[in-house]
N, C-alpha and C positions, 0 to 999 in steps of 0.2 A: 466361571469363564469357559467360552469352548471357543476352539477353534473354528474357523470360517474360511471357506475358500467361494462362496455363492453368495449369490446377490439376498437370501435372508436376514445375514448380517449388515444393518444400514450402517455400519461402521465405516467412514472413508475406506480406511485402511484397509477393509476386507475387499472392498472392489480396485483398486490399486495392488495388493496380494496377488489376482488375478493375472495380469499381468505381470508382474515381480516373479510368478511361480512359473511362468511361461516361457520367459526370455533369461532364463536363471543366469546364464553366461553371459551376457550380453554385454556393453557397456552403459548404466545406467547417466556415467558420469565422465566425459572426458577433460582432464585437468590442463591446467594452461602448459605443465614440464609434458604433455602428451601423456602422463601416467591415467589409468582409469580406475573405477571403482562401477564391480556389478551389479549385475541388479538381487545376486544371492548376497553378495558383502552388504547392501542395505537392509534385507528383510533380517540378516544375520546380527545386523548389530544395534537396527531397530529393536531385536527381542535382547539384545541381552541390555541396553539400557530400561523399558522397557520393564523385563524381570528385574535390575537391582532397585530403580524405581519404587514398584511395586514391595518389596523386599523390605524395603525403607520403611514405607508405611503410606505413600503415599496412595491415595484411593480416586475410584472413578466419580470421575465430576471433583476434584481437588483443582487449582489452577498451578501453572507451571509458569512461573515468569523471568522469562529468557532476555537478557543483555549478552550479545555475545557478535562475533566478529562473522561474516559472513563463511562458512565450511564445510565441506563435506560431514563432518562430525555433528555440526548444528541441523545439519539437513537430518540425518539420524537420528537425532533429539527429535524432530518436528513431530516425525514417522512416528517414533515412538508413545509420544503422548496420545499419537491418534489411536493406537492399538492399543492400547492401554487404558484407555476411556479417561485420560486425564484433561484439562479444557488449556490448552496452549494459547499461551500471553506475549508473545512477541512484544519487544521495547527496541524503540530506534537506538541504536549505539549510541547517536547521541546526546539524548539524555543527562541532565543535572540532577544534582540531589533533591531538589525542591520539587523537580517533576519528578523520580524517583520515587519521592517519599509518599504521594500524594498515591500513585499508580497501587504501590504496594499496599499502602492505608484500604485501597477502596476494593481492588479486587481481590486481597486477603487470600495470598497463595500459599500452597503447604510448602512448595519450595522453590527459591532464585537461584535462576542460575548465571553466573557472569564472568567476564575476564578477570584474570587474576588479578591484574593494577588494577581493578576497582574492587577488588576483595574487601577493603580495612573499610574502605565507605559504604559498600554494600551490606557490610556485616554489621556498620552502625546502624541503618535501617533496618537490617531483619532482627533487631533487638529492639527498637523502638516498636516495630507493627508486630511484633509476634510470629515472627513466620520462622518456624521448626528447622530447616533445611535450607543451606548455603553450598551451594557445588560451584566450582570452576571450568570454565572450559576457553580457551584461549583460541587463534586465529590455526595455529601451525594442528591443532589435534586436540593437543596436552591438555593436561590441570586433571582435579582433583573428579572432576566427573568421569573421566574416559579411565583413571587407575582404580579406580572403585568397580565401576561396571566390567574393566577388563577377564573378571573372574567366574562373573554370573554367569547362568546359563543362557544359551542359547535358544532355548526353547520356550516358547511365550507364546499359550494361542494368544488370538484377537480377539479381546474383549465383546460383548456382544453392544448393540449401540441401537438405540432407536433412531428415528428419521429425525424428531423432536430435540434430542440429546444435544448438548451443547459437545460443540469440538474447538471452540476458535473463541476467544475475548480481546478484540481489537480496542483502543482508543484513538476517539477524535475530537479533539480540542471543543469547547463548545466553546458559541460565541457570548456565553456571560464567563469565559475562563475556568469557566470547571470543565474538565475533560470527561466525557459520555463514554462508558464501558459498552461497545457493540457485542451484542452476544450472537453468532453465528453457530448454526447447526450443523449436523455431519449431510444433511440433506440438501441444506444451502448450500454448501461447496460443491456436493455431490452434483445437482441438477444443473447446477452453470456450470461444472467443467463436463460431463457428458454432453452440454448443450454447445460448447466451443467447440469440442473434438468435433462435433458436427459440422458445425456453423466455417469454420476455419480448415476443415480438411484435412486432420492431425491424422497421422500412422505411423506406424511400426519402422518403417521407411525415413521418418522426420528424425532430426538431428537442429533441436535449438539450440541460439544462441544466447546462454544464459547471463547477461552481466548485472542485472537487478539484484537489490538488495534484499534478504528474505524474511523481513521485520513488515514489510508493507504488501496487502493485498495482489498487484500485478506482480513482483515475485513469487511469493509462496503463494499463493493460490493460483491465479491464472494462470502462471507458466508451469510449477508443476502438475497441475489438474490436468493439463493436457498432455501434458509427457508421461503421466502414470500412467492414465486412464487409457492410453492407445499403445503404449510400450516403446516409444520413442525415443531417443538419448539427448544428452544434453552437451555442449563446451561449457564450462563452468568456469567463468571466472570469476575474480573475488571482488569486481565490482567497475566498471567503467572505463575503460583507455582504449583511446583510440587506432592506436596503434597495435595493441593485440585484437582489438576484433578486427580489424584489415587482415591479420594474420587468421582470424581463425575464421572467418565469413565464406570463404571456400570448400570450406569440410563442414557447411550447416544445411539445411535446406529454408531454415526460419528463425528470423528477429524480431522479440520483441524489446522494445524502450520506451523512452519519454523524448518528447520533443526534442530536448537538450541533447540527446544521443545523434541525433539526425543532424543539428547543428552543429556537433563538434563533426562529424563525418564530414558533410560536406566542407568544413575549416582543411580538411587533410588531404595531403594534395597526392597522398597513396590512393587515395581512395577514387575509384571509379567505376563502370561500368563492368570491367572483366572480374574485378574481385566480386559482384554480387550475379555474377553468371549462375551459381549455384542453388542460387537462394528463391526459393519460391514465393514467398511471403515476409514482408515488412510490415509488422504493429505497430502503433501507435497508441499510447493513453497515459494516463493520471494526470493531464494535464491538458489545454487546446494547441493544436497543431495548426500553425499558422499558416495560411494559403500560399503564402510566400516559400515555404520550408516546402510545403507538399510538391509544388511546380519546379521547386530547384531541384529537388531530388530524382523526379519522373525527369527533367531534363538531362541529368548527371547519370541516369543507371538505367534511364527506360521503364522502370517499374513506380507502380505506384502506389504509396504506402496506404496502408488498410488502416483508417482511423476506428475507436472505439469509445464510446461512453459508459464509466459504470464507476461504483464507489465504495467505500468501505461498506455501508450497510449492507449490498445489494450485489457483491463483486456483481458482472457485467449485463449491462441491460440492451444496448443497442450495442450495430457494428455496423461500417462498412462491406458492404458482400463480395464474398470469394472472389464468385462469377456474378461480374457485371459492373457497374458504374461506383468508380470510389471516389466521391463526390469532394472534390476542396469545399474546409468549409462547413463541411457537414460529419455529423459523430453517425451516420447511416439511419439503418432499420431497425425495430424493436428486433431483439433474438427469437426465435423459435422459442414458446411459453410463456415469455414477457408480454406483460399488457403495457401502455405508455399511451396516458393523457395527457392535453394541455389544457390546464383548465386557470378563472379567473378568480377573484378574490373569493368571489361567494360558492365555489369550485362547480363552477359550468363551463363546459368545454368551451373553449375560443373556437373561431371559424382558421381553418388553413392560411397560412402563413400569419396568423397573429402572434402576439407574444403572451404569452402564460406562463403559469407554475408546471415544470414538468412532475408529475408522479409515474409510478408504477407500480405494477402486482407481478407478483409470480413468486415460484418454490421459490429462487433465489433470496427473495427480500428476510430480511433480518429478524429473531425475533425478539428484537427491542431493544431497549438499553438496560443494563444492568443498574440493580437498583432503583433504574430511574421511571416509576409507573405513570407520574405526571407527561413527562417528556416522551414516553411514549407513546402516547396517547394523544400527541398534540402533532407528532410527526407521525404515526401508524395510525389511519383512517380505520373504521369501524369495518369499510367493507374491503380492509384488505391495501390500497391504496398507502404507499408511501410519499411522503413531499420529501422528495429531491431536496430543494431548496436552490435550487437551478432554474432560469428563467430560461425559454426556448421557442420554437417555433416548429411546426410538421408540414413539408410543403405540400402540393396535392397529390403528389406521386409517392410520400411516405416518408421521405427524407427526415432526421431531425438537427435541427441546429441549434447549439446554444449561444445563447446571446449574451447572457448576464449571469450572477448569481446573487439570488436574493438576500444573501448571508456577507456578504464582501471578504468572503473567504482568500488569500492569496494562494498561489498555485507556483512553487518556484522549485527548478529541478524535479516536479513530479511528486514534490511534495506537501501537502496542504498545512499550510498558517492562518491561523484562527486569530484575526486583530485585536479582538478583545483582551487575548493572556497577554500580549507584550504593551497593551495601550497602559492595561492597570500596573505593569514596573514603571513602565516610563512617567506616568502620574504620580509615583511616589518619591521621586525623584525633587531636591533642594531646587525651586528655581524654574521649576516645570507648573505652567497651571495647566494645561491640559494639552492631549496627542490625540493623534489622527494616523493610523498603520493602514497604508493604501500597499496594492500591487502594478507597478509599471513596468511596458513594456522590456524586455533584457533579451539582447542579442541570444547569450547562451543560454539561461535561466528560464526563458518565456517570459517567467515573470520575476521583480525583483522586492524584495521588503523593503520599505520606505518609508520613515516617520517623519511625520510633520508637527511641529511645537509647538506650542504658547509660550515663551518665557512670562511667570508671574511680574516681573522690573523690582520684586519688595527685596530679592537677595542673591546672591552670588551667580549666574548661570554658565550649568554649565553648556561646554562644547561638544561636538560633535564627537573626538574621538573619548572625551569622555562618557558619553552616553552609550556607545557602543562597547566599549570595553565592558564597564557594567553588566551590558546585558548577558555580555560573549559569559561571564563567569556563575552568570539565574540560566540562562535556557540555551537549548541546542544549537550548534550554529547558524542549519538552517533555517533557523526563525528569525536572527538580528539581523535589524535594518542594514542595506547596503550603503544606506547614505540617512542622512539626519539632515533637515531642513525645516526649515523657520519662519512664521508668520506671524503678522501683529494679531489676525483672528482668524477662527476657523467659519467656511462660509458654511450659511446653514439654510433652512427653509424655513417656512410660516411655523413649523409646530417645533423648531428649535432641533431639530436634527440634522448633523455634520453632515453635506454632502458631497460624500467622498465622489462621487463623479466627477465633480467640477474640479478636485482635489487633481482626481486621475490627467483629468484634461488640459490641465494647469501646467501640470509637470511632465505628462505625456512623453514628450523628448530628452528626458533626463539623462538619459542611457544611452 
């Protein structure tokens, strides 16, 4: 291992050090009680997890799979695996054993780390899959990982890391319900967050507003890549309320969210024009921002929020631009190094304003799925070229908009549900012959989870709040239907396939 403070080491974390060694005093992290943590308390306690880590036995290229509560301590954890050369596993907190069990089965980490009220379950599973190492780390600091590490030293170069190196093992539901292990490199992160600080005008000067969760790519990645990469500070809160970012939006210069953030703002009747006096730039992504939301807002604060397109394989591909037209409606321009086709089934480009498959190339894009070489190769084109799986259109001026998604993926609070995992519980279900998982429109959601039924008539069925209960105690919350509803049959087309449009259109006004 050597130390790295230049751009030879392609290790994230070596170019993030950079900055970290620069601003050493600085506030890396302003906390909601106004306490802060520097940017020397990060690099400091990144090495000494980091060193007890390593100490343990864990090794470079080992995965690390994190359940834990959003925190200054977890953000430390992230850091550390990056300098460490270990490949960081983020898991939504909300999480069941069944998804649990499957994550730890397939991406085979040396060690989980999680809150302590899931310790006795957690520790069932890392005896079932084999995984060596169980640490704790709770929301307030505590547990079993931060009194371990509290002793190590402090001193940890940064591992050395190729461009190629894995840093980052996301999963994304696929749509046959098996979850796809995304393997992201230190280069992938590296090139989309240099290319935002750009793109987005991040500096030394910026002060985000952090309230994203940091299990999921637009927190941990997006928002810290730019905040590292240009020496920036953050408010840090522990996750969404509307009423502390009215309080904190003053002392920021930049917001990012999800849709759902914009619609609870404008709900708040604190909220208006003089509190976002400060604020240079307003984000938007992991979700569509509805034309509706963009014009209330630009009416409500005079600014207009910066929409974004991009995804877990790929964090971000297109944007809205700094300087110039931010289009309702439209997810913007490819980024600076981003390629972005619209092509058709037989993948020939469509002409301007058609509809196509959107793909794209550049460093950013993914390299593949873990374990998975067929599925890679079916979604990663020969010449580079990934399929989205996003329908879209390019207007003649460059604009992209999306129109559909070819997968019927749902999108609710910014976070992606894959119909297929919850269609196969609710199929095995007494009474159920078969389901239909659409996304319809939700005031605050964008979008909301929806099942549609077949009751078999040969036995018992059941109801609504028993289908959901069910599911509330198999999968995360944000995946169980908001509502359950019932049909004698599901409509389909000539070659027997459910079509969930006419589903959408059907119930459209549910909400």
């Amino acid at each position: 291992m050597t130390q790295s403070n230049n751009t030879e080491n392609n290790n994230l974390y070596a170019h993030f050090q950079q900055q970290f060694d620069h601003y050493t005093d600085k506030p890396a992290l302003v906390l909601a009680d106004q306490s802060s943590i520097s940017y020397a308390d990060l690099e400091r306690e990144s090495a000494r997890l980091a060193r007890y880590m390593t100490d343990l036995g864990i090794q470079v290229g080992d995965r690390v799979s994190v359940q834990v509560t959003k925190s200054p301590e977890a953000l430390s954890l992230y850091l550390a695996c990056l300098r460490a050369g270990f490949v960081f596993h983020p898991l939504n907190t909300g999480y069941k054993e069944a998804e649990l069990d499957y994550f730890l089965s397939n991406a085979e980490p040396a060690m989980v780390i999680c809150d302590v009220a899931d310790e006795q379950l957690m520790q069932k599973l890392c005896n079932k899959n084999k995984v060596s190492h169980l640490k704790t780390l709770n929301a307030d600091g505590s547990g079993s990982l931060s009194d371990s590490a509290q002793q190590a030293s402090a001193d940890f170069p940064v591992v050395d890391r190729q461009d190629d190196d894995l840093a980052a093992l996301l999963y994304s539901s696929g749509t046959t319900g098996v979850p796809k292990g995304i393997m992201l490199s230190h280069r992938n992160l590296r090139s989309n967050a240099e290319c935002l600080v750009q793109a987005w005008g991040f500096s030394s000067d910026d002060v985000l507003l952090h309230a994203l969760p940091i299990f999921h790519v637009h927190g941990l990645f997006v928002a810290l890549g730019c905040v590292f990469l240009s020496g920036a500070s953050m408010h840090w809160l522990k996750d969404f309320n509307a009423d502390l970012v009215v309080d904190s939006l003053p002392s920021c210069t930049v917001m990012m969210g999800v849709p759902t953030y914009y619609t609870r703002l404008l709900s708040n009747d604190r909220f208006d024009a003089s509190v976002a006096t400060n604020i240079r730039l307003f984000i938007s992504g992991s979700a569509p921002l509805l034309s509706e939301t963009f014009e209330a807002f630009r009416a409500r604060t005079g600014q207009s929020i910066l929409e974004r397109y991009g995804m877990t394989e790929t964090n971000m591909n297109i944007s809205n631009p700094l300087v110039g037209e931010r289009r309702a409606g439209t997810v913007g321009l490819p980024l600076p190094g981003v390629e972005v086709r619209i092509v058709d089934q037989q993948g020939a480009e469509v002409a301007i304003d058609e509809v196509g498959d959107i793909q794209v190339r550049g460093e950013n894009v993914f390299k593949g799925y873990w374990r998975m070489p067929e599925k890679t190769a079916e979604d990663l084109a020969a010449d580079g070229f990934f399929n989205t799986g996003d329908k879209g259109t390019v207007s003649e001026d460059g604009y992209v908009s999306i129109v559909g998604r070819a997968k019927d993926m749902v999108i609710t609070g910014g976070l992606n549900v894959y119909p297929k995992e919850i269609e196969l519980l609710i199929d095995k279900l007494d009474g159920i012959k078969e389901s239909a998982i659409i996304g319809l429109p939700h005031p605050d959601f964008g979008e909301a989870v929806v099942a549609v039924v077949i009751y078999d008539g040969d036995s018992q069925q059941p109801d609504e709040d028993s289908i959901i209960n069910g599911l509330k105690a198999q999968i995360s919350g944000f995946k169980v239907p908001k509502r359950v509803l019932s049909l004698q049959e599901l409509p389909r087309n000539t070659m027997g396939k459910v079509q969930k449009n006419v589903l959408r259109d059907q119930f459209n006004d549910l909400f």
